[in-house]
C-alpha positions in Angstrom: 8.0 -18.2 7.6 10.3 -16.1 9.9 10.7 -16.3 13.5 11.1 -13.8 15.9 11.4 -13.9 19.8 8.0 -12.9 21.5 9.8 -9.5 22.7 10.7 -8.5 18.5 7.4 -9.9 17.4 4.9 -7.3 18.9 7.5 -4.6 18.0 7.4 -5.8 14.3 3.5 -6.5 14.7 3.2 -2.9 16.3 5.4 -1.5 13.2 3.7 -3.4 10.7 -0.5 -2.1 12.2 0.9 1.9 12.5 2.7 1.7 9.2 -0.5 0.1 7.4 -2.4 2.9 9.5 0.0 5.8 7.9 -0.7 4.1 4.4 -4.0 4.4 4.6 -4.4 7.8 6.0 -1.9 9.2 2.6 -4.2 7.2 0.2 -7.3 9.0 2.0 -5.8 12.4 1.5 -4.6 11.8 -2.0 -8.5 10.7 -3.2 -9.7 14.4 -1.4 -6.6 16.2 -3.3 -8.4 14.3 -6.4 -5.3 14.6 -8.9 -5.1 10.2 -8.7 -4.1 8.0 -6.8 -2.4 5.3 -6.6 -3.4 2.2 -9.3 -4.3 -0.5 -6.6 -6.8 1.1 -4.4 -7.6 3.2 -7.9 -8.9 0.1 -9.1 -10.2 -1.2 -5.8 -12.4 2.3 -5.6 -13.6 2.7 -9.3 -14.3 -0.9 -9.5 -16.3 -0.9 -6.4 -18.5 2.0 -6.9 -19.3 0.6 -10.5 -21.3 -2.6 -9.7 -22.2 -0.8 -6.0 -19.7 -2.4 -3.8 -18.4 -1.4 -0.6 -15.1 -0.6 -1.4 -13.3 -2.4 1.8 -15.0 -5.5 0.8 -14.2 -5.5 -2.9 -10.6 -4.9 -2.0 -10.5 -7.9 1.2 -11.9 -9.6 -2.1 -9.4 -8.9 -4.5 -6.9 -9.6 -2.3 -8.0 -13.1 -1.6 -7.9 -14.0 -5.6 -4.2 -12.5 -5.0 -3.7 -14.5 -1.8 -4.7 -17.9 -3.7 -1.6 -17.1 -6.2 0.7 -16.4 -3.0 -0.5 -19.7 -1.4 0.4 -21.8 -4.4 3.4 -19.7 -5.4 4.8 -17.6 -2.9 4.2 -19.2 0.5 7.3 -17.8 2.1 5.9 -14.4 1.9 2.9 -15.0 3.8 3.1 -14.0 7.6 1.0 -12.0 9.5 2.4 -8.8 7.9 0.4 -10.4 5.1 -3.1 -10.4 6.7 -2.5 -7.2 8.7 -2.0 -5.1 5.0 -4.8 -7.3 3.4 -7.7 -5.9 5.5 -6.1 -2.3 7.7 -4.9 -0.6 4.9 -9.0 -0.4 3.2 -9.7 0.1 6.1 -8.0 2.7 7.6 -8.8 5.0 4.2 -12.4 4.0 4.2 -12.3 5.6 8.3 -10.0 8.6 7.2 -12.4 9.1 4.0 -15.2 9.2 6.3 -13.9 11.3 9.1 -13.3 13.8 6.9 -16.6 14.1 5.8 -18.5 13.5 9.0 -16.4 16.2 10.7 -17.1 18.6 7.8 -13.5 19.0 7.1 -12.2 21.5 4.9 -11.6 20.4 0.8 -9.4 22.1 -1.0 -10.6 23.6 -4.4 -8.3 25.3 -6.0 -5.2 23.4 -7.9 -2.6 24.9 -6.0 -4.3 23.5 -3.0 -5.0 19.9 -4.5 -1.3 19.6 -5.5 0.0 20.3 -1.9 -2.1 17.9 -0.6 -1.0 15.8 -3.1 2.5 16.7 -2.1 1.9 15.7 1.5 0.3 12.7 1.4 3.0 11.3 -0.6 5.8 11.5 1.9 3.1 10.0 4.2 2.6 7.2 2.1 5.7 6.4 1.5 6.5 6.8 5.8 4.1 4.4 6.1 5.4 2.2 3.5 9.0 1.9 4.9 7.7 0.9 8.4 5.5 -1.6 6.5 8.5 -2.8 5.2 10.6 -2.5 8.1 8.4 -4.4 10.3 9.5 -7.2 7.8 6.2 -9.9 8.3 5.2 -10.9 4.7 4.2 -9.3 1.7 0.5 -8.3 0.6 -0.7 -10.7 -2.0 -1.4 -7.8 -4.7 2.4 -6.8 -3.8 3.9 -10.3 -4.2 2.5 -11.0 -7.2 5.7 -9.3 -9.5 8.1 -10.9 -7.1 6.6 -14.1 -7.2 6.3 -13.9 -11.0 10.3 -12.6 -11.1 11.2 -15.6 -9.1 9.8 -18.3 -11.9 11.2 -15.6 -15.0 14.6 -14.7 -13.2 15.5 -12.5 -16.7 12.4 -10.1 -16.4 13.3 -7.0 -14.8 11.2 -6.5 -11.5 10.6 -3.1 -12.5 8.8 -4.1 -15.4 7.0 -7.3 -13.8 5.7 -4.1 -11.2 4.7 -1.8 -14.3 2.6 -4.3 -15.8 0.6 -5.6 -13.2 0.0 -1.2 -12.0 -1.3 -0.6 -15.6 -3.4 -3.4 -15.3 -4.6 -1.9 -12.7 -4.9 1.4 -14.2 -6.9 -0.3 -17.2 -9.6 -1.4 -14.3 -10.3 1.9 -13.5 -10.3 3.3 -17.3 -12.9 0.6 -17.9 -15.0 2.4 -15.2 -14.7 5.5 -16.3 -13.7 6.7 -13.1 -11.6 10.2 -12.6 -9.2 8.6 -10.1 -6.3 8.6 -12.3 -4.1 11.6 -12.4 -0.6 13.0 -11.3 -0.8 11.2 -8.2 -1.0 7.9 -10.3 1.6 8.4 -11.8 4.2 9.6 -8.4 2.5 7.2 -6.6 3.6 4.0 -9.1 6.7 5.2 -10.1 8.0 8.0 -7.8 7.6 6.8 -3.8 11.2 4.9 -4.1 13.5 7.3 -3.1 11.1 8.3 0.0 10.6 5.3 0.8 14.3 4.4 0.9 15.1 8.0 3.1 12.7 7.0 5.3 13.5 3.3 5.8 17.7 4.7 6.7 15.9 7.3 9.5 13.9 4.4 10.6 17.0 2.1 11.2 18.8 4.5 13.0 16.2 5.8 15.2 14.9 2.1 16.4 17.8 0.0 15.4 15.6 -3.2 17.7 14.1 -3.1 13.9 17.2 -3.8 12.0 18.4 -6.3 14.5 15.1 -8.4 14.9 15.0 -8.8 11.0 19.2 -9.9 11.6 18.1 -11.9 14.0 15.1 -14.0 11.9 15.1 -17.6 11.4 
């Protein structure tokens, strides 16, 4: 586990809660654009409102079958980065999801209008992702399941470990018969890299204290 100085800790703590915040508010805006979204919460959603489930408690669920993997496995990865992603990011779409309904916002119905929201909440997914990442306190236990798997198969390709475990994912919410897989699926598994990466260079220059405290870690 890495250690910090209390001063670099709330930062990355503070980091880690606004970037899970961001997170969920793209996923929320991409399930209103309804062109898919991305496979995990995908799954977490169809799966959920098949058998009835509130959808934040399926997904805390899900996680923990993940978690016991990352216990076992992957130990290093767990900090409180870990818990904060397990249970804010549902969250945080489940209270965007509903404040757009309760305040009667506007949903867009034309396809034009779909795929720029589409188009938005990707960048904002991908923000939140890099200051997820930057904050640098664990890995989620859906997230660290590839990694952990690469680590005990050092010859199979992360990219492919990641692939897999999406289109499982994928299958979960084909077995529904849900309509959350579209477009946004697909850019969401396989395009958010390059954002992500633009994102994480303006973050390091505009609060270097980020870069440093992860230099500085035990």
């Amino acid at each position: 586990m890495k250690k910090y100085d209390r001063k670099t800790l709330i930062l990355h703590i503070l980091a880690c809660i606004l970037g899970n915040v961001i997170i969920g508010l793209g996923v929320a805006m991409s399930k209103v654009a309804d062109l898919g979204i991305d496979p995990f919460n995908g799954m977490c959603m169809s799966v959920s409102a098949f058998f009835n489930i509130d959808y934040r408690i399926y997904t805390w669920t899900f996680n923990l079958l993940c978690f016991t993997f990352e216990i076992i496995w992957g130990r290093k990865y767990i900090h409180i980065g870990t818990f904060i992603n397990w249970f804010l990011v549902s969250y945080a779409v489940q209270f965007f999801l509903d404040t757009h309904e309760s305040l009667a916002l506007p949903t867009p119905q034309t396809l034009p209008m779909r795929v720029l929201l589409l188009l938005v909440a990707l960048p904002v997914i991908s923000l939140g992702l890099a200051i997820y990442q930057e904050a640098d306190l664990g890995i989620a236990p859906y997230d660290v399941i590839p990694i952990m798997f690469c680590e005990r198969h050092p010859k199979f390709p992360y990219f492919w470990a990641r692939i897999i475990l999406d289109s499982s994912a994928v299958i979960g919410i084909l077995a529904t018969g849900s309509s959350l897989i579209g477009i946004g699926t697909l850019l969401t598994a396989l395009g958010l890299g390059p954002i992500i990466n633009m994102f994480s260079v303006i973050l390091e220059k505009i609060f270097p204290s980020l870069k440093e405290g992860k230099a500085k870690k035990a």
